[in-house]
C-alpha positions as CSV (number, residue, x, y, z in Angstrom):
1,X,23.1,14.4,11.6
2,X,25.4,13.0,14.4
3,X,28.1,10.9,13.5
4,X,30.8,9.3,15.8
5,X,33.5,7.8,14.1
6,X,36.3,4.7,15.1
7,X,38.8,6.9,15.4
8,X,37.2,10.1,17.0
9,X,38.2,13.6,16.7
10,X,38.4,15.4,20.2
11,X,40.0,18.8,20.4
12,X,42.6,20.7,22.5
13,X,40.1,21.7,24.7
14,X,38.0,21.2,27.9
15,X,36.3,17.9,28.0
16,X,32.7,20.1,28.4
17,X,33.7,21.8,25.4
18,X,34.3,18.8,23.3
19,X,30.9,17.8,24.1
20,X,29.4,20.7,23.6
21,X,31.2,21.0,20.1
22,X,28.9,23.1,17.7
23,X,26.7,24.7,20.3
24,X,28.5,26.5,22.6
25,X,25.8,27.7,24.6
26,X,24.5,24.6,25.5
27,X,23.2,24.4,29.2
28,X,25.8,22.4,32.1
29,X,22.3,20.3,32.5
30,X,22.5,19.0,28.7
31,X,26.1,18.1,28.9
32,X,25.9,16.3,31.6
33,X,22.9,14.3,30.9
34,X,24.9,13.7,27.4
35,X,27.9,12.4,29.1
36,X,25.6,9.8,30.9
37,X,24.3,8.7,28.3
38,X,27.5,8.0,26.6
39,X,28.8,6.6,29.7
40,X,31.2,9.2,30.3
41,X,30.5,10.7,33.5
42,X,32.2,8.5,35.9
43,X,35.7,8.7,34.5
44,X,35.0,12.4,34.1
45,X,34.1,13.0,37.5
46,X,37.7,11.8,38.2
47,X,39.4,14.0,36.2
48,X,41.3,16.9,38.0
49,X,39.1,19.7,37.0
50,X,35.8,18.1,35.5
51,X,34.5,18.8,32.9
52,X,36.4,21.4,33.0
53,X,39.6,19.3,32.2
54,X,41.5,20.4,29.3
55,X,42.1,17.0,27.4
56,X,45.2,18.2,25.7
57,X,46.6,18.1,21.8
58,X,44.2,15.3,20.0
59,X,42.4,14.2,23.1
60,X,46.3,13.0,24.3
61,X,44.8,12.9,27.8
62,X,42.2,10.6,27.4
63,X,42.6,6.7,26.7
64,X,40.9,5.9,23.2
65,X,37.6,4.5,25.3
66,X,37.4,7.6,26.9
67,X,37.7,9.8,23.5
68,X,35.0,7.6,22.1
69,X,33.1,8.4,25.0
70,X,33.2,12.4,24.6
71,X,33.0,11.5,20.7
72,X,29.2,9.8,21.7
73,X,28.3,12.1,24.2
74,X,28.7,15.0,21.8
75,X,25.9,12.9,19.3
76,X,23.9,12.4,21.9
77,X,23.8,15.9,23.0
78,X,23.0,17.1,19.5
79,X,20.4,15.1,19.8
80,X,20.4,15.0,15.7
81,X,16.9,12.7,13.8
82,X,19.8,10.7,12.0
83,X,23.0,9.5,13.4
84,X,25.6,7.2,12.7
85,X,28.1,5.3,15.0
86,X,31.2,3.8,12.9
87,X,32.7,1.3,14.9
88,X,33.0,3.7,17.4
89,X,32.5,1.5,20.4
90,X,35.5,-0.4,19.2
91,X,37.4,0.8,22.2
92,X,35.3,1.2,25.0
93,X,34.9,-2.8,27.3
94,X,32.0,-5.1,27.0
95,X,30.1,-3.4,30.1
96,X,30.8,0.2,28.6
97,X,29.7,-0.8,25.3
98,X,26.3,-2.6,26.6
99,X,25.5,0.6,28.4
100,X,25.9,2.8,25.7
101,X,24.0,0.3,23.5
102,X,21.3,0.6,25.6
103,X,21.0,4.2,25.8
104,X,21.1,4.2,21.9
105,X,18.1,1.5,22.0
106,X,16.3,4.5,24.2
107,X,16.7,6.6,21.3
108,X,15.2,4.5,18.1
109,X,11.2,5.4,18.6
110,X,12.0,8.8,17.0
111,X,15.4,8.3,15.4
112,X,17.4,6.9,12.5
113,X,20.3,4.8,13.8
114,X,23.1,3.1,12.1
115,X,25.5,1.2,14.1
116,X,28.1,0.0,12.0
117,X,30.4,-2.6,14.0
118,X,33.1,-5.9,13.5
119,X,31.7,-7.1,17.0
120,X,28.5,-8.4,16.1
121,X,27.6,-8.6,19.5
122,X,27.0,-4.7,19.0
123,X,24.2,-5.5,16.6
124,X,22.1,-8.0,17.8
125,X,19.2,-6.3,18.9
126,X,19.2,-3.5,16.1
127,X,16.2,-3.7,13.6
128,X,17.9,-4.9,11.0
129,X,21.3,-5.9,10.1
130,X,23.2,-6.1,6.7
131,X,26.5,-8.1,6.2
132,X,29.1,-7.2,3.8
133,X,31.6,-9.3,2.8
134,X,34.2,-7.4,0.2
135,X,31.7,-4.5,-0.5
136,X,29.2,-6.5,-1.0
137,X,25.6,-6.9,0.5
138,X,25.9,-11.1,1.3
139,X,22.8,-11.3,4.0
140,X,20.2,-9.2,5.6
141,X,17.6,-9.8,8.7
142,X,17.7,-9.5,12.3
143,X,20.3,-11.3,14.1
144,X,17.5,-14.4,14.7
145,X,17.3,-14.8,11.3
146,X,20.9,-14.6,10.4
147,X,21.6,-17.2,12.7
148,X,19.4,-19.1,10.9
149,X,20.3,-18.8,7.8
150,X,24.1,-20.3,8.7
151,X,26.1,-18.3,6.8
152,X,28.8,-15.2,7.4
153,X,27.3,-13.7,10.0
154,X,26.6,-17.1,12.1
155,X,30.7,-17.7,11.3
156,X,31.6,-14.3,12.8
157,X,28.7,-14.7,15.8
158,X,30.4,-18.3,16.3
159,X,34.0,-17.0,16.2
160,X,33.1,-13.8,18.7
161,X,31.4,-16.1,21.1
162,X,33.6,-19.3,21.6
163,X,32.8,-20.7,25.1
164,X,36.6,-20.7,26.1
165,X,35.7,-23.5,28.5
166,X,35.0,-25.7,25.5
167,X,38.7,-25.0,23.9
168,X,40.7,-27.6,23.5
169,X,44.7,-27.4,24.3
């Protein structure tokens, strides 16, 4: 199982390491092709050494998008049938996010993916989507159907959306 978390756990180590977490032996080819998935590779490419950067005590190196980003590399390399992203794109830009979003679309004909997220954007095209509202289970469907059915999840769809040019001051 691959799980990525909000707040992600990156280690006093090289960034190639960190991705490689668990399998050490992994091939330079897999790590790389896991880093573009996770949209990673360009901001590594800039670091002084690669991936052969150390990213210092907690990841202290790396802006929280970019720990993410190792954080989801590292689940894509493991390449696991089941894996879980918790809110971890909650740091990572709108552009980032819909790349990574796509490359975990790429994934769904032969895995189990749970995205769970506040930005419902995130969601929209997954399968199926469950809103909780105080630990409860208030609506299910696809985010077509929620819309539909006007209730928490149109609210937080409307709220995340506003056309700012329709604000009044």
């Amino acid at each position: 199982m691959g799980v990525v978390n909000q707040e992600t756990i990156v280690f006093n180590d090289t960034v190639r390491t960190n991705i490689a977490y668990g399998n050490i032996g992994v091939a330079d080819e897999q790590i790389k092709k896991a880093a573009i998935a996770a949209n990673a590779d360009k901001f590594i490419e800039k670091l002084p050494d690669k991936y052969n950067t150390l990213v210092g005590d907690k990841g202290f190196r790396l802006s929280g998008g970019e720990k993410q980003r190792i954080a989801i590399a590292r689940a894509f390399r493991k390449n696991s049938s089941f894996m879980i992203f918790d809110d971890s794109l909650s740091s990572v830009d709108s552009k980032t996010a819909n790349e990574i979003l796509k490359n975990i679309r790429s994934l769904k004909g032969n895995k189990t993916v749970l995205l769970i997220a506040h930005r419902v954007a995130v969601l929209k095209e997954s399968d199926i989507i469950y809103v909780f509202d105080k630990g409860n289970i208030v609506e299910k469907g696809t985010h077509f159907e929620l819309l539909r059915q006007k209730g928490l999840y149109t609210h937080l769809w409307k709220i995340q959306h506003v056309n700012i040019g329709q604000v009044k001051k």
